[in-house]
C-alpha positions, 0 to 999 in steps of 0.5 A, a space after each residue: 500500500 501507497 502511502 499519500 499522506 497530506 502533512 499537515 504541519 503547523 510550521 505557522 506555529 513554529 513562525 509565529 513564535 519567531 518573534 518571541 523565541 527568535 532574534 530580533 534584528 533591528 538596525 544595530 547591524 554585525 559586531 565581531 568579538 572574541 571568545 574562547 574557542 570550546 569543544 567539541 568542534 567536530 561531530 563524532 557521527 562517524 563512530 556511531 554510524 557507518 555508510 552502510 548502515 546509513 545506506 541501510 536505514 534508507 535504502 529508497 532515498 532520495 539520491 541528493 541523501 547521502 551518507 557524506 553530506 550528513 556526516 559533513 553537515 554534521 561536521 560544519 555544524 559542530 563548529 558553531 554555537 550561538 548565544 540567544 540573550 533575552 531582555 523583557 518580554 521580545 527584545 533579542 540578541 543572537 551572538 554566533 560563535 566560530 568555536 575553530 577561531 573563537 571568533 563571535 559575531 552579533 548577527 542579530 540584535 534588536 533595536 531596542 536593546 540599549 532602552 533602558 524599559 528593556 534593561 528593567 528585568 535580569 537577561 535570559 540567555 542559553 547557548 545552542 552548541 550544535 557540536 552537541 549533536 549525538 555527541 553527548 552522553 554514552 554511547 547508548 545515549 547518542 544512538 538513541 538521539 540518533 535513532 530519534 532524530 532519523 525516525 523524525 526525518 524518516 516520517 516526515 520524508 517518507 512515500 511508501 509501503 506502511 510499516 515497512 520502515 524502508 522509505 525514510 528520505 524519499 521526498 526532497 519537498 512537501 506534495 503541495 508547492 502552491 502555497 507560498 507559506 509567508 507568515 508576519 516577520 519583520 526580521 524574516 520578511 520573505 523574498 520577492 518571487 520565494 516560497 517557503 514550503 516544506 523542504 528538506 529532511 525536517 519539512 522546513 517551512 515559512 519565511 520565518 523558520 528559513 531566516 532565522 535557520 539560515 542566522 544560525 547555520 550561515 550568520 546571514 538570514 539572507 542566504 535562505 530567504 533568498 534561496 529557499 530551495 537550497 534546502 532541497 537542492 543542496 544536500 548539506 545545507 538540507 541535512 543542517 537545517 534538520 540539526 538546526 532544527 532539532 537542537 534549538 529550542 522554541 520559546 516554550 518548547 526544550 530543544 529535542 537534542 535536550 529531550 533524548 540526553 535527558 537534560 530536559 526535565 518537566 516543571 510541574 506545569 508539565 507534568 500536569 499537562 503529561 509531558 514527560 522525557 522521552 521520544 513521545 516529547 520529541 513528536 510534541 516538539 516536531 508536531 504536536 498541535 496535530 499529532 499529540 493529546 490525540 490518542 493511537 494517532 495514526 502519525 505517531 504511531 508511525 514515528 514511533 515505529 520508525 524509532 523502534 525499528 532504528 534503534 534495532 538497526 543501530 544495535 540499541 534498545 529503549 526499554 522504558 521508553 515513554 514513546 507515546 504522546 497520546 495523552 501530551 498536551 501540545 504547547 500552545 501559543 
C-alpha cells in the first residue's frame, strides 16, 4: 500500500513564535568579538554510524541523501554555537560563535536593546552548541538521539509501503508547492518571487523558520530567504537545517537534542499537562498541535515505529521508553 499522506504541519506555529523565541534584528547591524574557542568542534557521527548502515536505514532515498553530506553537515555544524540573550518580554540578541577561531559575531540584535524599559528585568540567555549533536552522553545515549532524530526525518520524508520502515528520505519537498507559506516577520520578511514550503529532511517551512535557520547555520538570514530551495537542492545545507532544527529550542518548547540526553526535565506545569522525557516529547516538539493529546494517532504511531525499528538497526534498545504522546498536551501559543 501507497502511502499519500497530506502533512499537515503547523510550521505557522513554529513562525509565529519567531518573534518571541527568535532574534530580533533591528538596525544595530554585525559586531565581531572574541571568545574562547570550546569543544567539541567536530561531530563524532562517524563512530556511531557507518555508510552502510546509513545506506541501510534508507535504502529508497532520495539520491541528493547521502551518507557524506550528513556526516559533513554534521561536521560544519559542530563548529558553531550561538548565544540567544533575552531582555523583557521580545527584545533579542543572537551572538554566533566560530568555536575553530573563537571568533563571535552579533548577527542579530534588536533595536531596542540599549532602552533602558528593556534593561528593567535580569537577561535570559542559553547557548545552542550544535557540536552537541549525538555527541553527548554514552554511547547508548547518542544512538538513541540518533535513532530519534532519523525516525523524525524518516516520517516526515517518507512515500511508501506502511510499516515497512524502508522509505525514510524519499521526498526532497512537501506534495503541495502552491502555497507560498509567508507568515508576519519583520526580521524574516520573505523574498520577492520565494516560497517557503516544506523542504528538506525536517519539512522546513515559512519565511520565518528559513531566516532565522539560515542566522544560525550561515550568520546571514539572507542566504535562505533568498534561496529557499537550497534546502532541497543542496544536500548539506538540507541535512543542517534538520540539526538546526532539532537542537534549538522554541520559546516554550526544550530543544529535542535536550529531550533524548535527558537534560530536559518537566516543571510541574508539565507534568500536569503529561509531558514527560522521552521520544513521545520529541513528536510534541516536531508536531504536536496535530499529532499529540490525540490518542493511537495514526502519525505517531508511525514515528514511533520508525524509532523502534532504528534503534534495532543501530544495535540499541529503549526499554522504558515513554514513546507515546497520546495523552501530551501540545504547547500552545
Amino acid at each position: 500500500m501507497i502511502q499519500y499522506r497530506f502533512k499537515l504541519r503547523f510550521w505557522l506555529i513554529i513562525t509565529a513564535l519567531v518573534s518571541t523565541i527568535d532574534i530580533s534584528c533591528g538596525n544595530a547591524g554585525k559586531k565581531d568579538m572574541k571568545q574562547a574557542p570550546s569543544t567539541p568542534a567536530k561531530s563524532d557521527i562517524t563512530t556511531l554510524l557507518s555508510e552502510k548502515q546509513f545506506n541501510d536505514l534508507f535504502p529508497q532515498r532520495n539520491k541528493i541523501y547521502t551518507y557524506a553530506a550528513f556526516v559533513k553537515a554534521a561536521n560544519d555544524l559542530a563548529k558553531i554555537k550561538v548565544q540567544v540573550t533575552r531582555r523583557a518580554v521580545s527584545v533579542y540578541q543572537l551572538i554566533r560563535t566560530d568555536k575553530t577561531t573563537g571568533k563571535a559575531v552579533t548577527v542579530r540584535q534588536d533595536e531596542d536593546w540599549n532602552e533602558a524599559w528593556a534593561k528593567q528585568k535580569p537577561d535570559s540567555t542559553y547557548t545552542i552548541d550544535y557540536g552537541r549533536f549525538c555527541n553527548e552522553g554514552d554511547t547508548q545515549t547518542r544512538k538513541r538521539e540518533l535513532a530519534a532524530f532519523f525516525a523524525q526525518i524518516a516520517h516526515e520524508t517518507r512515500f511508501g509501503q506502511n510499516g515497512a520502515y524502508n522509505d525514510g528520505l524519499m521526498l526532497t519537498h512537501e506534495s503541495n508547492t502552491n502555497l507560498d507559506y509567508f507568515g508576519d516577520s519583520d526580521e524574516y520578511p520573505p523574498a520577492k518571487g520565494q516560497k517557503y514550503y516544506g523542504r528538506g529532511p525536517m519539512q522546513i517551512s515559512y519565511n520565518g523558520n528559513y531566516g532565522y535557520a539560515s542566522d544560525c547555520i550561515f550568520g546571514d538570514k539572507k542566504i535562505l530567504l533568498n534561496n529557499p530551495s537550497l534546502v532541497e537542492t543542496d544536500p548539506v545545507i538540507a541535512f543542517k537545517t534538520a540539526i538546526y532544527f532539532w537542537m534549538t529550542p522554541q520559546t516554550k518548547k526544550p530543544s529535542a537534542h535536550d529531550v533524548m540526553t535527558g537534560k530536559w526535565q518537566p516543571k510541574a506545569d508539565d507534568v500536569a499537562k503529561g509531558r514527560k522525557p522521552g521520544f513521545g516529547m520529541t513528536i510534541n516538539i516536531v508536531n504536536g498541535e496535530v499529532e499529540c493529546n490525540h490518542g493511537d494517532n495514526t502519525n505517531m504511531q508511525d514515528r514511533i515505529g520508525f524509532y523502534q525499528f532504528f534503534l534495532k538497526k543501530l544495535g540499541t534498545s529503549d526499554p522504558d521508553c515513554a514513546c507515546s504522546c497520546g495523552t501530551m498536551q501540545p504547547y500552545k501559543y
